[in-house]
C-alpha positions as CSV (number, residue, x, y, z in Angstrom):
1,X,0.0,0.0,0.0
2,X,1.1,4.0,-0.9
3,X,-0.9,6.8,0.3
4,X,0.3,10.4,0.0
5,X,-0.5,11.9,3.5
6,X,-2.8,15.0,1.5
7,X,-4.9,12.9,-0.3
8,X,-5.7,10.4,2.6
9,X,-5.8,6.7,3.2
10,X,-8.0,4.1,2.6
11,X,-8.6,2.8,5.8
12,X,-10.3,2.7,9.0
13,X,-8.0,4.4,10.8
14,X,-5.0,6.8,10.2
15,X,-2.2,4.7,10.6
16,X,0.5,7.6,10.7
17,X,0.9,7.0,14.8
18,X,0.7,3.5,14.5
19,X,3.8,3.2,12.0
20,X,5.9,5.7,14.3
21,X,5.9,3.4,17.1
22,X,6.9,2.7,19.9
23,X,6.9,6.5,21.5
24,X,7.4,7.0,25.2
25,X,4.6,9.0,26.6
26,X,5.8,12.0,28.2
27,X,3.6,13.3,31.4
28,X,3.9,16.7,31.8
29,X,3.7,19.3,34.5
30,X,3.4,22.8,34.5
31,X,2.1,25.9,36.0
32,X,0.7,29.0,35.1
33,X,2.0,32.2,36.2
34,X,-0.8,32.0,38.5
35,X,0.0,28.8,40.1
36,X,-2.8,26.9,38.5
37,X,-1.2,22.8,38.1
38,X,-1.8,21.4,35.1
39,X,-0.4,17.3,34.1
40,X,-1.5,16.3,30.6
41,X,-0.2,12.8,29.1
42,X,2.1,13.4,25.3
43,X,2.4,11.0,23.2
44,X,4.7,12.6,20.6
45,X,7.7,12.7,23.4
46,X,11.6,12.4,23.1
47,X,14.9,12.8,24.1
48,X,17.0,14.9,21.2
49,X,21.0,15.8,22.8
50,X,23.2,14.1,25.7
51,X,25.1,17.4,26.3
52,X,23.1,19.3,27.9
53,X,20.6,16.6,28.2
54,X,17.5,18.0,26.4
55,X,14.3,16.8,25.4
56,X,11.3,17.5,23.4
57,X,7.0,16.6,22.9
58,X,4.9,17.9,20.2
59,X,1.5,19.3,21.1
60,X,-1.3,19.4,18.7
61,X,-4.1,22.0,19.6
62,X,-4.5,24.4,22.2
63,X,-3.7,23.2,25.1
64,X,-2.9,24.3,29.1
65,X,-0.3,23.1,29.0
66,X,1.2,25.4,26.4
67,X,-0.3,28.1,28.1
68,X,1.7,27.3,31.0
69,X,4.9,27.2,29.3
70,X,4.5,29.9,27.4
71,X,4.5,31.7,30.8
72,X,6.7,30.3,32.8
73,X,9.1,28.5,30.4
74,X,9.2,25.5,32.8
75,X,7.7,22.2,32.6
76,X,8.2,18.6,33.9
77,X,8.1,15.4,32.0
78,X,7.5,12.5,34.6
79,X,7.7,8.8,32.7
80,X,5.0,6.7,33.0
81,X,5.4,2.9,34.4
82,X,2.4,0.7,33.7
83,X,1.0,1.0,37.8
84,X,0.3,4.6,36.4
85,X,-1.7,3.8,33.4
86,X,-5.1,4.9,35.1
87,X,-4.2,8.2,36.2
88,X,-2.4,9.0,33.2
89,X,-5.7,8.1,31.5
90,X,-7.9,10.5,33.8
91,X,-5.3,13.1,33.9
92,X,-6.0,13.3,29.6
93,X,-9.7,14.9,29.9
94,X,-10.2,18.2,28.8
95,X,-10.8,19.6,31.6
96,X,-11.2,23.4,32.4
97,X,-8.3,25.8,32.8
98,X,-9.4,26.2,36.0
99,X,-9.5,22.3,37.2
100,X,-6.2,20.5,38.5
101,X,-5.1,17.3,36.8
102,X,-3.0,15.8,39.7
103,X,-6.1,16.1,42.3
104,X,-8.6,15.0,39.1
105,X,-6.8,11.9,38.9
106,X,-5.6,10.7,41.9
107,X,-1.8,11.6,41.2
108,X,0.1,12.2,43.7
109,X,2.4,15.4,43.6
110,X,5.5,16.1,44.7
111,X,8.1,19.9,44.1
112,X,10.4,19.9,42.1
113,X,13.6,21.4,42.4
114,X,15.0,23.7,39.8
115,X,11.5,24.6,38.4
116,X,8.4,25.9,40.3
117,X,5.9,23.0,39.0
118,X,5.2,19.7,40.8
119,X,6.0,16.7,39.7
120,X,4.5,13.3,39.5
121,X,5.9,11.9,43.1
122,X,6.3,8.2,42.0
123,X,7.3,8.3,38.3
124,X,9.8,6.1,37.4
125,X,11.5,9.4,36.5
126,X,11.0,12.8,36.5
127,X,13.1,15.2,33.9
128,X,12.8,19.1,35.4
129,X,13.1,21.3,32.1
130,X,13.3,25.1,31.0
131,X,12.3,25.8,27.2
132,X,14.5,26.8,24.7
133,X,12.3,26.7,21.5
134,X,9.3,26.7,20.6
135,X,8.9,25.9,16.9
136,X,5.5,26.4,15.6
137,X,4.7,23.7,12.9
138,X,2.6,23.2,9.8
139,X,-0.8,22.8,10.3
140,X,-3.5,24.3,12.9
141,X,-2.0,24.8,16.4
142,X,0.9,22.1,15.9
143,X,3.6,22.9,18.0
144,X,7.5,21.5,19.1
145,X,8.4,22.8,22.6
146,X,12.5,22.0,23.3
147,X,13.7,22.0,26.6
148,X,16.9,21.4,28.7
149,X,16.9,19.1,31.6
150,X,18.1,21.0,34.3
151,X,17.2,18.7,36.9
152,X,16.5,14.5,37.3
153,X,14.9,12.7,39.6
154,X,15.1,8.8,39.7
155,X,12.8,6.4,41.9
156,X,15.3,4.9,44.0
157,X,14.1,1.7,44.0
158,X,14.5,1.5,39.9
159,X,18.3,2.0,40.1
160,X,19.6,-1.7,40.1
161,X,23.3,-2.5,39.8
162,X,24.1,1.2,38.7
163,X,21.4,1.3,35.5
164,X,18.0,2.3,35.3
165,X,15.6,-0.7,34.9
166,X,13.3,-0.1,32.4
167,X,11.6,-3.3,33.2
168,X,11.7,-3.3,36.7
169,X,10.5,0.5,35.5
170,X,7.6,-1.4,33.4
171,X,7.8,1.8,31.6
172,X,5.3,2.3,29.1
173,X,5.0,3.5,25.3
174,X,2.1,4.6,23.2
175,X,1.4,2.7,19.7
176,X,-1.1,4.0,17.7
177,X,-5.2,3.7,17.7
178,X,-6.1,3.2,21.2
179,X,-3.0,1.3,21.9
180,X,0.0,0.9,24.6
181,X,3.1,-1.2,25.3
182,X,4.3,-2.0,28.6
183,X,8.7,-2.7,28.4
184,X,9.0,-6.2,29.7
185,X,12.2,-7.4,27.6
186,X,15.2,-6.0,26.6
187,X,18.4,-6.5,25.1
188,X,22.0,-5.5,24.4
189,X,23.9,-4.8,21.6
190,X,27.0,-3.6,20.9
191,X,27.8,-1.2,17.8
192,X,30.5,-2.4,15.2
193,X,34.2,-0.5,15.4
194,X,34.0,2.8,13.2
């Protein structure tokens, strides 16, 4: 099968998510210049440089979350293990400006350090950022928000024998449709000799 994105697809379902896949989901935290909380769930999430660590997630539609930001230029991107996957869920309605994700949910909260958000208190991890782009995209309210981890915060219990466990983790990723991967394998390999 061949589609060209602008002419569409015949099926069901766009299967655009689906084929870019796995992608960890990136939980984020922010606050208004107010102090209003808000923790919305991203799907289109990365890390992008080692030095300074830096990261990035794509937002599509106006969202609180980019309000926030915009603000504040801080935000916090908790990973989400699989004991999680409920309040992640809840924490994805569209709720009013007004209403608090964290307390919506059930999350529980936690400061963070560098920045003046909260953060999800037991992620598996918990990245403390300040933006250094935002890159407004093609298309209707599509943006790319860059920032630089500035802060880390690892569940103790997931350091094992000096690594981060992703499996002990049981991190999760986002597929496409309606659908999620939990990490319970991995492996290594080493790179051939330049």
């Amino acid at each position: 099968m061949y589609y060209r994105p602008s002419d569409g697809h015949d099926l069901p379902h766009n299967p655009f998510s689906a084929i870019v896949s796995p992608r960890p989901i990136g939980w984020i935290s922010t606050r208004s210049a107010s102090g209003h909380e808000n923790l919305a769930p991203y799907s289109f999430f990365n890390a992008v440089a080692y030095a300074p660590p830096q990261v990035m997630f794509g937002s599509v539609g106006a969202k609180d979350t980019m309000q926030n930001l915009r603000e504040t230029g801080e935000f916090c991107v908790n990973l989400v293990g699989a004991e999680q996957i409920a309040m992640m869920n809840a924490s994805s309605e569209a709720l009013a400006f007004e209403e608090d994700e964290f307390t919506h949910s059930g999350t529980l909260r936690a400061p963070c350090r560098e920045i003046a958000c909260s953060r999800v208190e037991d992620a598996p991890a918990s990245l403390e950022c300040r933006v250094t782009q935002i890159v407004e995209l093609v298309g209707a309210e599509n943006t790319a928000v860059f920032g630089e981890v500035v802060g880390i915060h690892i569940r103790p219990d997931l350091i094992v024998e000096g690594r981060f466990d992703v499996v002990k983790a049981r991190l999760l990723s986002r597929l496409g449709y309606r659908d999620y991967a939990e990490i319970t394998k991995v492996f290594e390999l080493t790179r051939p000799k330049a």
